[in-house]
Every structure is written in structure tokens, then in C-alpha cells.
C-alpha positions as CSV (number, residue, x, y, z in Angstrom):
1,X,55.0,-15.6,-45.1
2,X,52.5,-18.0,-44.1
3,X,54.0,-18.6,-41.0
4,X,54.1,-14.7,-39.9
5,X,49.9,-15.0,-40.8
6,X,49.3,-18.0,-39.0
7,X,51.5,-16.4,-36.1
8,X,49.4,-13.0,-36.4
9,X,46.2,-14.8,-36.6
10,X,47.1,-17.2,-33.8
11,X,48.1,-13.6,-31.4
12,X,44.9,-12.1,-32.9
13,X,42.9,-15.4,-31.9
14,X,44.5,-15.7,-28.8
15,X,43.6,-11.8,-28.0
16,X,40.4,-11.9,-29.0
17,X,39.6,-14.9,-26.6
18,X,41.4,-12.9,-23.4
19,X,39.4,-10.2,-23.8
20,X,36.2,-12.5,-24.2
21,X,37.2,-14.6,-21.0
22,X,37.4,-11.0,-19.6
23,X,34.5,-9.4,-20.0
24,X,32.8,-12.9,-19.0
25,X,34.2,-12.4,-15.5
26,X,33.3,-8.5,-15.4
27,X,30.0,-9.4,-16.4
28,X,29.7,-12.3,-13.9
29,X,31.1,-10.4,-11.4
30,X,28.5,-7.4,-12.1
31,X,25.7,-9.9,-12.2
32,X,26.5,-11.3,-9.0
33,X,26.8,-8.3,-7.3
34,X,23.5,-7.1,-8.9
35,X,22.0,-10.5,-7.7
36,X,22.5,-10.1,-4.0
37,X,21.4,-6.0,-3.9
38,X,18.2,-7.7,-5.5
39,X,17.7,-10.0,-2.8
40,X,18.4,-7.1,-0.2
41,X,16.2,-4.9,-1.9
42,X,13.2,-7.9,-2.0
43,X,13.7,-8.4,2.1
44,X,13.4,-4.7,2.6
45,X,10.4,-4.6,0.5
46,X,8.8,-7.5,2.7
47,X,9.1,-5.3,5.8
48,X,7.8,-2.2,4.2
49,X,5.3,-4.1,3.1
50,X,4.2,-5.5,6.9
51,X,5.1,-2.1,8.3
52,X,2.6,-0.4,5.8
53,X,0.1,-3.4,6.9
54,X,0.6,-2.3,10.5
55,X,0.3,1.0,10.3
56,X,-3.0,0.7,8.0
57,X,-4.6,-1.2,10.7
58,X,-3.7,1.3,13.7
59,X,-5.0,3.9,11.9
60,X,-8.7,1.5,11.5
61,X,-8.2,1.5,15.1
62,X,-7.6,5.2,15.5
63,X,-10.7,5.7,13.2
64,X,-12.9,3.4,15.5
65,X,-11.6,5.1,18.7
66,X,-12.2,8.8,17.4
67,X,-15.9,7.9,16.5
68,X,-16.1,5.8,19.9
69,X,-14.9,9.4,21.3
70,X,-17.5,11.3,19.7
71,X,-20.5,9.4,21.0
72,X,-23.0,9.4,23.4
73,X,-21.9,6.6,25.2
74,X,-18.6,7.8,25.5
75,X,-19.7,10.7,26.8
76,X,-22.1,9.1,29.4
77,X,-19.0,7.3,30.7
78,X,-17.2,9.8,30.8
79,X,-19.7,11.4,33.0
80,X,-20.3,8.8,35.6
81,X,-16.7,8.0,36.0
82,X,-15.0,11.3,36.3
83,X,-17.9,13.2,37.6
84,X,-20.0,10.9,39.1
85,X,-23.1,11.5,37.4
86,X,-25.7,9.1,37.6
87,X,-29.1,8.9,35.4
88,X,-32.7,9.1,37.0
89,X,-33.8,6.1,38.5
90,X,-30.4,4.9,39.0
91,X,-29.4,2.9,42.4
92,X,-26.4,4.5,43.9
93,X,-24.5,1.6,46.4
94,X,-21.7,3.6,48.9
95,X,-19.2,1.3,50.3
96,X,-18.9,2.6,53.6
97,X,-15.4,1.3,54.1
98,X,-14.2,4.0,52.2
């Protein structure tokens, strides 16, 4: 008798550690895996991060345009270049080889 219970024990022993050496590699394997989508999802965060960066500093440049659009001296240059306004008191030089 003892030998069928030191028989059953050593299956049951022996069972228990396959299925422990088991789930050791699933888990491993599932850490790993979880590992490397971590790093992937850390670089794509880094480059959302500069896009976002970028973007917030065009639109401080669109800002500064849009008021430089709405002022005076916009306007005035706008005037003397496209229409060729000129201010009183203002010297006009004509090149003549045109």
C-alpha cells in the first residue's frame, strides 16, 4: 500500500509541478509580449507628444499673423504695395528704366 501512495503522490507531485512550469511560460510569454506593446505604445506617445508641441506653436503663429492682419500697419502695406498708395509728404522715386 505504501508504495501505490508514494506512487500517487509522486504522479500528483510531478503534475502539479508541469502545470506550474506551465503557467510560468504562459505567463512569461504574456509578459513579454505585454512588455514590448508598452514600449511601442511609450514611442508613439513621444511623437504625439512633439506633434501636439508643433501644432500648439503654429497655431501661436497663426494667432500672431491674424492680429498682424487686422492692423493698421498691415493695412497701410497693403495699400502701398498693391495699390500704390502713398501718405502726404511722402517722396515718390520712378525708375525710369521701367
Amino acid at each position: 500500500m505504501r508504495k501505490r501512495r508514494s506512487a500517487k503522490k509522486t504522479k500528483a507531485i510531478l503534475f502539479s509541478t508541469l502545470v506550474l512550469i506551465l503557467l510560468t511560460v504562459v505567463i512569461s510569454i504574456r509578459i513579454s509580449s505585454l512588455y514590448v506593446k508598452n514600449k511601442e505604445l511609450e514611442e508613439v506617445e513621444v511623437k504625439l507628444e512633439k506633434y501636439i508641441e508643433s501644432e500648439e506653436l503654429k497655431y501661436i503663429e497663426l494667432l500672431k499673423q491674424r492680429e498682424y492682419l487686422k492692423s493698421d500697419k498691415y493695412i497701410e502695406e497693403l495699400a502701398r504695395d498693391k495699390f500704390g498708395l502713398v501718405k502726404p509728404g511722402d517722396i515718390i522715386f520712378v525708375n525710369e528704366e521701367e
